[in-house]
Structure formats: C-alpha cells, structure tokens
MIDOSE-1310 file (N, C-alpha, C; in nm, 2 decimals, decimal comma, always signed):
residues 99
xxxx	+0,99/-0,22/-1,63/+0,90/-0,24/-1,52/+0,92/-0,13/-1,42; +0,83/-0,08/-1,32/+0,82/-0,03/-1,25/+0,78/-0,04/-1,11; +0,85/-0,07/-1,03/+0,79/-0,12/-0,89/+0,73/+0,00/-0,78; +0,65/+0,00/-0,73/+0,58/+0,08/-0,60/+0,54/+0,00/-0,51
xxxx	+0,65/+0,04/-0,38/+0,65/-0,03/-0,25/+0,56/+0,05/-0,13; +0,45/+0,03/-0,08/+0,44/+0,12/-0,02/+0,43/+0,05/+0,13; +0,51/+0,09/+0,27/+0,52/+0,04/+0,40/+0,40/+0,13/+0,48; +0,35/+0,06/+0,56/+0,21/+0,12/+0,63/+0,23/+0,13/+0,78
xxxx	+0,24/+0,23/+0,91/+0,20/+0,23/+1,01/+0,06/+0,26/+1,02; +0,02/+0,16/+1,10/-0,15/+0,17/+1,09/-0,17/+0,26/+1,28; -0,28/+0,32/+1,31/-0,30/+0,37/+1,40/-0,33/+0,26/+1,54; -0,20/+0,28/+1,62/-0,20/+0,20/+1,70/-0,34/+0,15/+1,78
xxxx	-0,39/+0,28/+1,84/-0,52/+0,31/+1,90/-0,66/+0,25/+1,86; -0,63/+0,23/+1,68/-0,76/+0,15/+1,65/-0,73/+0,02/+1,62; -0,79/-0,06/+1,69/-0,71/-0,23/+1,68/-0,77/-0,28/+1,50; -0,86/-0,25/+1,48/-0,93/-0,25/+1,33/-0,82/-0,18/+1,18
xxxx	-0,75/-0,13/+1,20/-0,69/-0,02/+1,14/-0,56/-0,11/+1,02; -0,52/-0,25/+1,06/-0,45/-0,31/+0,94/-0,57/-0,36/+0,88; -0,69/-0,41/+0,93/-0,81/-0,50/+0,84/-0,87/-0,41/+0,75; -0,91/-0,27/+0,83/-0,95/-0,18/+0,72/-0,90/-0,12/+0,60
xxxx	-0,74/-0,13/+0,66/-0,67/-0,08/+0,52/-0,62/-0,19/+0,41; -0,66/-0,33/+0,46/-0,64/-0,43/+0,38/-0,77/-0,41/+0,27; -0,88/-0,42/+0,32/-1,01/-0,40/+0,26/-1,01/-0,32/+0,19; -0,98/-0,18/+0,24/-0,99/-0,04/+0,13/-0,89/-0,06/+0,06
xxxx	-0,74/-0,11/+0,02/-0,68/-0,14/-0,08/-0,75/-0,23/-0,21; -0,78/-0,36/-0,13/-0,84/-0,44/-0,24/-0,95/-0,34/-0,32; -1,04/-0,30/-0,25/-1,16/-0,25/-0,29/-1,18/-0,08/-0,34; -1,03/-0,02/-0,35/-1,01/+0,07/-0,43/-0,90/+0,05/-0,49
xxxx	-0,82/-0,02/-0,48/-0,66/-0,01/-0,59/-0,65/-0,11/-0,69; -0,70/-0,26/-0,62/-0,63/-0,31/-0,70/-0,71/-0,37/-0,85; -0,87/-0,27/-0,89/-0,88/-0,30/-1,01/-0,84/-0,15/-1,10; -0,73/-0,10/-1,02/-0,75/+0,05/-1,14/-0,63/+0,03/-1,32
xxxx	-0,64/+0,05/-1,37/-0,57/+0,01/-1,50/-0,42/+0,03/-1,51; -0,42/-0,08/-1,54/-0,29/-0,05/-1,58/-0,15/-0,11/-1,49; -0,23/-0,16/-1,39/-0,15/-0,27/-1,25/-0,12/-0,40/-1,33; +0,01/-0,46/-1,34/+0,04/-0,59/-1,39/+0,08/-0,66/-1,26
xxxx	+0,09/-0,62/-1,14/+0,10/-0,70/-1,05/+0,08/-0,64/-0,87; -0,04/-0,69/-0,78/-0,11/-0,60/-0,72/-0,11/-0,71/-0,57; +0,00/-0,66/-0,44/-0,01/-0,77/-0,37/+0,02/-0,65/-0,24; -0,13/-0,71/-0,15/-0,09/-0,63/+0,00/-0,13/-0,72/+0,08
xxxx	-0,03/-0,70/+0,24/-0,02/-0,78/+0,35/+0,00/-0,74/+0,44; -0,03/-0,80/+0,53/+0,02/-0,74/+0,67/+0,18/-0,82/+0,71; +0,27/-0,76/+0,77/+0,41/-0,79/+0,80/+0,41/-0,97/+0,84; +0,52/-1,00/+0,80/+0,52/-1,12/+0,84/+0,63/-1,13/+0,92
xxxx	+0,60/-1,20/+1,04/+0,68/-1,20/+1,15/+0,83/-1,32/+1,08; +0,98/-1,26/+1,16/+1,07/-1,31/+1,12/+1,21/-1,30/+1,23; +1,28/-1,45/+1,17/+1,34/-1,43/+1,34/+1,49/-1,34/+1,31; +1,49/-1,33/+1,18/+1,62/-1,23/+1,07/+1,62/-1,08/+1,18
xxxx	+1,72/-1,02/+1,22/+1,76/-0,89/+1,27/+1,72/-0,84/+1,15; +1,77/-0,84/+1,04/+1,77/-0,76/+0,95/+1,60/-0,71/+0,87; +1,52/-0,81/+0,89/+1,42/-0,77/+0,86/+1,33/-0,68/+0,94; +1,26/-0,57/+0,91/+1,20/-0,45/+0,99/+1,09/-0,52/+1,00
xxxx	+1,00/-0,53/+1,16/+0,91/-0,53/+1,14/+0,86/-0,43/+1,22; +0,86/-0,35/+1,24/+0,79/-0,22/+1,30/+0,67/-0,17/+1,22; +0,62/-0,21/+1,14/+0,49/-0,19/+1,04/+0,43/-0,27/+1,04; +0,25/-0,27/+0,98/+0,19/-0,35/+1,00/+0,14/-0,44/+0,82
xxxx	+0,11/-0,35/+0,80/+0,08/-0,34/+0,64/+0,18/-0,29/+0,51; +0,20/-0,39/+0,39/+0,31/-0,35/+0,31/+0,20/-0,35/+0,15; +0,24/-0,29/+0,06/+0,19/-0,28/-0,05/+0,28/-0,30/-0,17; +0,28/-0,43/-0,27/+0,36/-0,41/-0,38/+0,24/-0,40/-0,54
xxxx	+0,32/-0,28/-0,56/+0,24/-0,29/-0,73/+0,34/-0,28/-0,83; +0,31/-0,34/-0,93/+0,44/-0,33/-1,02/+0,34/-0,26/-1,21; +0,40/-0,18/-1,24/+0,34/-0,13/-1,39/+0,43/-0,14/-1,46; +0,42/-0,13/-1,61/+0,51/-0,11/-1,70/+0,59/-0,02/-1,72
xxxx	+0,58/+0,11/-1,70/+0,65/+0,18/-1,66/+0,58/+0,29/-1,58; +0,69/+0,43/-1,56/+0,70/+0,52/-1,44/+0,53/+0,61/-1,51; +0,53/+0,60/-1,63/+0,42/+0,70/-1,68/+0,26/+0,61/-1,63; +0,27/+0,51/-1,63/+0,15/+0,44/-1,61/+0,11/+0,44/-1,42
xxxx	+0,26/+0,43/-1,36/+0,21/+0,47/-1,21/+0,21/+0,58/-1,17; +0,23/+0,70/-1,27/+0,18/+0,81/-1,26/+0,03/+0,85/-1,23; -0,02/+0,72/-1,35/-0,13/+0,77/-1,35/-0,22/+0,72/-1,27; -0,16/+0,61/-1,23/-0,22/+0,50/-1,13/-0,20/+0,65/-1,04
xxxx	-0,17/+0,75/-0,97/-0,12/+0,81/-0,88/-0,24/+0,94/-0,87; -0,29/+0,96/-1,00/-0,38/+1,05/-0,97/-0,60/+0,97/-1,03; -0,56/+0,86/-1,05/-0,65/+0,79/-1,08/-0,78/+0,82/-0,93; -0,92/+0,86/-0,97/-0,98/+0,87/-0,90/-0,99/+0,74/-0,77
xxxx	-1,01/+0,63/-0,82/-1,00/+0,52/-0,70/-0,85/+0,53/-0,64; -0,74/+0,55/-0,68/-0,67/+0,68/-0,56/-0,71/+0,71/-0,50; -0,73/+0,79/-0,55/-0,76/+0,96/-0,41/-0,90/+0,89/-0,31; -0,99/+0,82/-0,38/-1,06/+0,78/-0,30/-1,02/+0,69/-0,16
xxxx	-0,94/+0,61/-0,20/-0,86/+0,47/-0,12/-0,77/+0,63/-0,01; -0,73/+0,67/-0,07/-0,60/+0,80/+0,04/-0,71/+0,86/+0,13; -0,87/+0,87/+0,13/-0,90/+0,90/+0,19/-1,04/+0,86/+0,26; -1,03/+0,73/+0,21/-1,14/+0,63/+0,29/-1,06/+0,53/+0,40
xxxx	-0,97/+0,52/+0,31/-0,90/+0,41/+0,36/-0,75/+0,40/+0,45; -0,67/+0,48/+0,39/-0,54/+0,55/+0,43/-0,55/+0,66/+0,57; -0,58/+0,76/+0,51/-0,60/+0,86/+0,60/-0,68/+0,78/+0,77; -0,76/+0,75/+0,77/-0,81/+0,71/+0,90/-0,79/+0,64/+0,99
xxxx	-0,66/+0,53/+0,90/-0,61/+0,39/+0,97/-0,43/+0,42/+0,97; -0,38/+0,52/+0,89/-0,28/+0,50/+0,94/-0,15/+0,65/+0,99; -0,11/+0,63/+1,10/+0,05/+0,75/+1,15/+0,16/+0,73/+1,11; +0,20/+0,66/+0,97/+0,31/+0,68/+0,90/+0,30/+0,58/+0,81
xxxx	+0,35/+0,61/+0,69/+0,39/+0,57/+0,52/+0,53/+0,59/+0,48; +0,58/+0,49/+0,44/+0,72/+0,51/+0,35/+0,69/+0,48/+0,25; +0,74/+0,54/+0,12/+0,72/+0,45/-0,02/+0,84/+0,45/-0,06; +0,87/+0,32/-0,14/+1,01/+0,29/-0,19/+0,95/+0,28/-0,38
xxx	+0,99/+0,36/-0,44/+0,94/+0,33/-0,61/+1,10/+0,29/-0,65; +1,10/+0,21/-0,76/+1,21/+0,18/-0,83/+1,18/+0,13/-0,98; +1,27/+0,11/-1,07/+1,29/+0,11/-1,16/+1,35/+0,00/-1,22
C-alpha cells in the first residue's frame, strides 16, 4: 500500500478558499483510477498540544503501490485540480507519501 498525505494552507485573504478546495478535490481527484481510498477535510479542532492545527485542509489517498500514485501524479484531472483548484486557494502545501 501506498499512502499520500497532502496538508493544505488555504489563502488567508479569501474566506472561500478551504470550500473551494474541498469542491475542486472531490470534483477533480477523487474519481481518477486507481485510488483505493480517497478522504479530504478540513482540520479538526483538538485540545492535544501535539496535534498541528495551523492548516486548514488535509488530503488522504492511499493506492496499491508507489507506481500507481505515480500516475495518479501526472493524470490529467491532476494537473487540472493543481490549477483550478489548488493554485488559487492556497500559500502553502506539505506532502507526507509513505509506504
């Protein structure tokens, strides 16, 4: 299995900017092939120190392995989502992939 975590700073400035990127996820990522498990949200508040919430939006996808979210990576509804959706709503991304 292959995990892809992706953490979202959405643009402070536009108050719309976690709803939009919730929407452009659903409605560009999560029918592309090959996703066996496809879950995004916005941060859930927590009274733990240890949990970060400095972000607004998190993304988990999980595939069967590293070659299939490869291709999930160059898959047109990608690139489309990085730039309908991503690009406009958000000032910082971390991604955590694992294995």
């Amino acid at each position: 299995m292959f995990s892809h975590v992706v953490i979202f700073w959405t643009d402070p400035k536009k108050p719309s900017a976690a709803d939009e990127l919730l929407a452009g996820a659903k409605k560009y990522l999560a029918g592309i092939p090959g996703i066996l498990h496809f879950h995004i949200g916005k941060m859930a508040a927590s009274h733990r120190s240890v949990v970060d919430q400095s972000y607004q939006v998190a993304l988990n996808i999980t595939f069967k392995d590293k070659q299939t979210q490869d291709a999930y990576q160059e898959h047109p509804l990608h690139l489309e989502f990085v730039e309908k959706a991503f690009k406009p709503n958000c000032v910082k991304v971390v991604v955590y992939d694992f294995e």
